[in-house]
N, C-alpha and C positions, 0 to 999 in steps of 0.2 A: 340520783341526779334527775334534775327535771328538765325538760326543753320546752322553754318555752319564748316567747318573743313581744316585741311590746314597740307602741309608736313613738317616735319622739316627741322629745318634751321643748325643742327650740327651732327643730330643722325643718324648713320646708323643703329638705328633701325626703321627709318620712310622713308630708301630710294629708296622704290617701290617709294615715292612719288616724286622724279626724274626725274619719266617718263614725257617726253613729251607729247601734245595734239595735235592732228591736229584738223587742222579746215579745211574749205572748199578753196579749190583755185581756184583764180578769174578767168574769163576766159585768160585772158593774164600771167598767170604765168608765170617767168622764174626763174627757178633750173638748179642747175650744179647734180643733183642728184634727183629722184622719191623719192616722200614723202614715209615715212613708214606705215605700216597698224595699224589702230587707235591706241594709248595706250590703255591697259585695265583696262579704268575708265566705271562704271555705275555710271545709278544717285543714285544705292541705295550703293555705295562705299562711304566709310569714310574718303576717299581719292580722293574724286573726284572734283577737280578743275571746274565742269562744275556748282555743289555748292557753287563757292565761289562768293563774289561780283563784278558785272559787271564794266568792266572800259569802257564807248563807245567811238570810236573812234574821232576822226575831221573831219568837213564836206569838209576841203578843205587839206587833207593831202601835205606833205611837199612833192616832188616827189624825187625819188630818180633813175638818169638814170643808167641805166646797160650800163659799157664804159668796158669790159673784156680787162686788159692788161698782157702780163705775167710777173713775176716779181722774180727775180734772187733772193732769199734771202737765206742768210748764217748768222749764227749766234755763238758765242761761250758761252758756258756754263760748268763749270767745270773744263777748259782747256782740253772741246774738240768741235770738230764745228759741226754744224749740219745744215741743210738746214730746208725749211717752210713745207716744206715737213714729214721732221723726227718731227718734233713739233708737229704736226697735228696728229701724230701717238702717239706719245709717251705721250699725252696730252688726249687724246681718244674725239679730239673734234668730236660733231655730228654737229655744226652750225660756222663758219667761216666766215666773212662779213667785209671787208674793204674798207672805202670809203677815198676818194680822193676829199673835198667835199662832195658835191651833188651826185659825182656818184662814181655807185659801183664798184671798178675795180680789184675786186677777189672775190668768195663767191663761198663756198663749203659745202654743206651737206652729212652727213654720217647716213643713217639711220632716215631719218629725213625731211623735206625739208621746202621754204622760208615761208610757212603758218606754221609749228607747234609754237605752243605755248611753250619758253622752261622754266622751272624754272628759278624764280632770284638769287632763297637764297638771301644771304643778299646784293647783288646789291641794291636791296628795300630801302637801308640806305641811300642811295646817294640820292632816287628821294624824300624820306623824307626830307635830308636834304632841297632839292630845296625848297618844299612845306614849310617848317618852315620861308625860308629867304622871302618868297613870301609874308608869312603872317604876316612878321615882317612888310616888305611895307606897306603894306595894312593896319596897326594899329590895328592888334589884338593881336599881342603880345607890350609892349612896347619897351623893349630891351633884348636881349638873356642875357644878365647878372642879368635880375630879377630872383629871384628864382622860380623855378619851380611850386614849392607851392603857388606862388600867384596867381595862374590860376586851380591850380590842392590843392585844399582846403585837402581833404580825403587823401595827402600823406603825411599829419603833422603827427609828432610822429613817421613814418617813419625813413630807411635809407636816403631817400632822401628830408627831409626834409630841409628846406634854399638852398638847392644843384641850383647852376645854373643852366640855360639851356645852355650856353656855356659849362662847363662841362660835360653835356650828350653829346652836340655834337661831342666835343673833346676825349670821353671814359676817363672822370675824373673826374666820380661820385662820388667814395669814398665808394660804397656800397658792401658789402660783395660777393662775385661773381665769380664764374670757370667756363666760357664759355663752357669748355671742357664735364661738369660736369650738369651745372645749363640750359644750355637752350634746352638739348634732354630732363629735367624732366618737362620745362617748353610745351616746345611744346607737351610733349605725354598729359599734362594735357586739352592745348587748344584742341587738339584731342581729348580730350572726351569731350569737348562742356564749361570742367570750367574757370571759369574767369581770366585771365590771369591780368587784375587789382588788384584784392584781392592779387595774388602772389606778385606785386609790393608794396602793402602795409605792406607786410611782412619781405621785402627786410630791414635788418639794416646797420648799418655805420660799413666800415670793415677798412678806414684808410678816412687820409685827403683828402676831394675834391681838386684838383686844384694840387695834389700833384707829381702824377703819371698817364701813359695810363694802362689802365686794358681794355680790348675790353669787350663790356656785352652788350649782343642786347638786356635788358631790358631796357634799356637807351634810344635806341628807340622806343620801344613800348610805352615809356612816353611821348615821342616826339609824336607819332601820337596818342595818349587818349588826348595831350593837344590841339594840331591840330582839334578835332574832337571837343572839348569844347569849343575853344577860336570861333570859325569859325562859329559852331550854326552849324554843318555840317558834316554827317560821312567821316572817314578819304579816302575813296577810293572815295567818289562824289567829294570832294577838291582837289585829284588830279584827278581828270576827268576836273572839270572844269577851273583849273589854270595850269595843266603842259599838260596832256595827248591830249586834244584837242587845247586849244591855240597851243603845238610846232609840230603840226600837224602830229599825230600819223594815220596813217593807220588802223588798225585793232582794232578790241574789245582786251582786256586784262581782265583779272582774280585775283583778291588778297584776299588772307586767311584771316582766321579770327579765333576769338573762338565763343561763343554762341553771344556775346554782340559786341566786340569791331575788328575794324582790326588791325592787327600788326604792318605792317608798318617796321619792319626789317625784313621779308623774307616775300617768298611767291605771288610776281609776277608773273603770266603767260602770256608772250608775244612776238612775233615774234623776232626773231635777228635785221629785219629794224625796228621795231619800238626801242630797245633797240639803232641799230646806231644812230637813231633819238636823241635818249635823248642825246648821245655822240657830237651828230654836234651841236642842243643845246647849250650846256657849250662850245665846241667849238666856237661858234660865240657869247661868251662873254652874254649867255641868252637871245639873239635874233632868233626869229622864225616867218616866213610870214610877215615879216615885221615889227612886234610889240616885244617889250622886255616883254618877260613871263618870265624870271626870273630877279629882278636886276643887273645888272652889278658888280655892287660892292659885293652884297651875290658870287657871281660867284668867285670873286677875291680872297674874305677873306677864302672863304670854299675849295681852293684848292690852298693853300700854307699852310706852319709848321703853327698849331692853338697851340703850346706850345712847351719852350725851352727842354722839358723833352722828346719830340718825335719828328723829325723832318720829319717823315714818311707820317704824318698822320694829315688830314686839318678839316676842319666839315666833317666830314662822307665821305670822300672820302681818297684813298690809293694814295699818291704821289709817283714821282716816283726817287726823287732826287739826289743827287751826281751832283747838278747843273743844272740839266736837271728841266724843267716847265712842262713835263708830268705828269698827272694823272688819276688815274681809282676807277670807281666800283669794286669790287670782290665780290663774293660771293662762297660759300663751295662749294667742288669737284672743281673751275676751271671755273667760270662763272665771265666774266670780259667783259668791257666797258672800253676802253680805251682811253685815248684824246692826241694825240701832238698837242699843237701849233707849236710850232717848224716849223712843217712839212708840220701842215693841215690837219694831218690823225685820223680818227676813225678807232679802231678795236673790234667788236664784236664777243666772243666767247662763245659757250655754249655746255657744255658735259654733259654725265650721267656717268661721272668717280664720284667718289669718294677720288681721291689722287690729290694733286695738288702741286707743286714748282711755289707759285709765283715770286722768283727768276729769275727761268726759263722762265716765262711768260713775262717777263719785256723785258730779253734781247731778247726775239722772236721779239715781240712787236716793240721793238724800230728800231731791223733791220728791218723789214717790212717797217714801215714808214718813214724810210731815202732812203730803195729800190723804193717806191712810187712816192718822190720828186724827185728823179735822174731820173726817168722816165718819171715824166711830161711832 
């Protein structure tokens, strides 16, 4: 058994755990910004990410050139304009990382710099998703439309019982559930070390699967309990060995857990380049160093509309639509991964706000990477 502990993913009463880590910077660093002085994590904190399981990096990281261009962006919001500038403020980001490709060609640290580790929240959902479509390749799952239960026995009699795993993906479980409410009681519980499965087995039916999106990161924490049973394999060594190192991540990473199980909807601690990594990634269609680490087609199907009832929202990832093939990660306070095809462009953002308009986030977003192409 393992003991370990993890921030929340909705509670601001868990959001010391926020804070950034730094790690060590290599001799070659380059920052637009000096890192900050440690977080105050110890090892005997109940909060201390340096507890949580290791993610190690890849031996032949993907490299990412620093090409610094400047780049004129204006954006409207509300019907009024604002610059990358007023975003960056009014957004309270500490990590800011745009690539253009392969190379970085803006990135700005506030409080913070290109080695800390910053929380995912539930960014986490998205690399789950990957890890699910990976494992459907691989023939450990047979099809996301089996029910969930046929892997995961102990959630018969359950809410989630016959429930697909296309409807966890899609957030159209059917199970009783307030975000707002259920995952700050869920997470103080992992917090103190108890089983965050038993909670899931508790979970009843609150309307028709398939029927409606109700967003419930319990949904994926089924996704990674089933990840971690179908694979023979805990859920953080499965993405170490199929996402984190195949798409050639740079740095060690961190993910929560409760006593037993990882969560798998929040709780990643990782650099901003490794986050744009995971962004270039699904950008190149789940190609990395040459090799397809994610399928192509899991790529396709997971970010476009996964149901006529929400057109926002694909497997675990936030689209960005009104016609536009953009799509991103989010996670609480304001932590996004963002993808144009379109364009070409990744944008990586991470703060320790607490308040966020992904609204606003979108329209920054998309100015930046039409500012980007016109610059090429």
């Amino acid at each position: 058994m393992r003991s370990r502990f993890l921030g929340a993913a909705a509670a601001a009463a868990l959001t010391t755990a926020m804070l950034p880590v730094q790690v060590p910077a290599p001799a070659n660093a380059l920052t637009t910004a000096p890192a900050a002085a440690p977080a105050p994590f110890s090892s005997a904190s109940a909060l201390d990410p340096i507890a949580f399981a290791v993610v190690r990096p890849s031996a032949h990281p993907v490299e990412l050139r620093s090409a610094p261009r400047s780049l004129s962006v204006t954006y409207t919001f509300q019907g009024r304009s604002y610059t990358l500038d007023d975003y960056l403020a009014r957004s309270k980001a500490n990590g800011f990382v745009v690539l253009d490709g392969r190379e970085i060609v803006y990135e700005r640290y506030h409080g913070a710099g290109r080695t800390t580790r910053f929380q995912s929240w539930s960014m986490a959902k998205s690399f789950t998703s990957a890890a699910i479509g990976i494992a459907v390749h691989e023939g450990h799952i047979r099809s996301v439309d089996d029910p969930v239960t046929r892997y995961l026995p102990e959630l018969r009699g359950s809410g989630y019982d016959g429930v697909s795993i296309r409807n966890l993906l899609r957030m159209s479980s059917g199970i009783d559930w307030n975000e707002r409410s259920d995952a700050p009681k869920t997470q103080l519980a992992a917090h103190r070390g108890l089983s965050v499965e038993r909670l899931a087995k508790r979970r009843v039916r609150g309307w028709e699967p398939g029927s409606r999106f109700e967003y419930t990161s319990m949904n994926t924490f089924v996704l990674a309990r089933l990840l971690s049973e179908v694979t023979g394999m805990p859920y953080h060594r499965y993405v170490e060995k199929r996402i984190w190192q195949p798409a050639g991540m740079a740095s060690t990473a961190r993910i929560g857990g409760d006593s037993h199980d990882d969560l798998g909807y929040c709780c990643y601690y990782a650099t901003d380049r490794d986050y744009a990594r995971f962004g270039l990634l699904y950008l190149g269609k789940g190609r990395a160093g040459g090799r397809q680490v994610v399928p192509r087609a899991w790529v396709e199907e997971s970010t476009r509309p996964s149901a006529s009832f929400n057109s926002r929202y694909g497997l675990h990832w936030w689209l960005g639509g009104g016609g536009e093939d953009d799509f991103m990660a989010a996670g609480f306070g304001g932590q996004y991964i963002y993808v144009s095809p379109e364009h070409r462009v990744v944008i990586v953002k991470s703060t320790l706000s607490t308040s966020d308009d992904q609204a606003e986030a979108l329209a920054a977003f998309r100015a930046v990477a039409a500012e980007v192409e016109r610059t090429r």
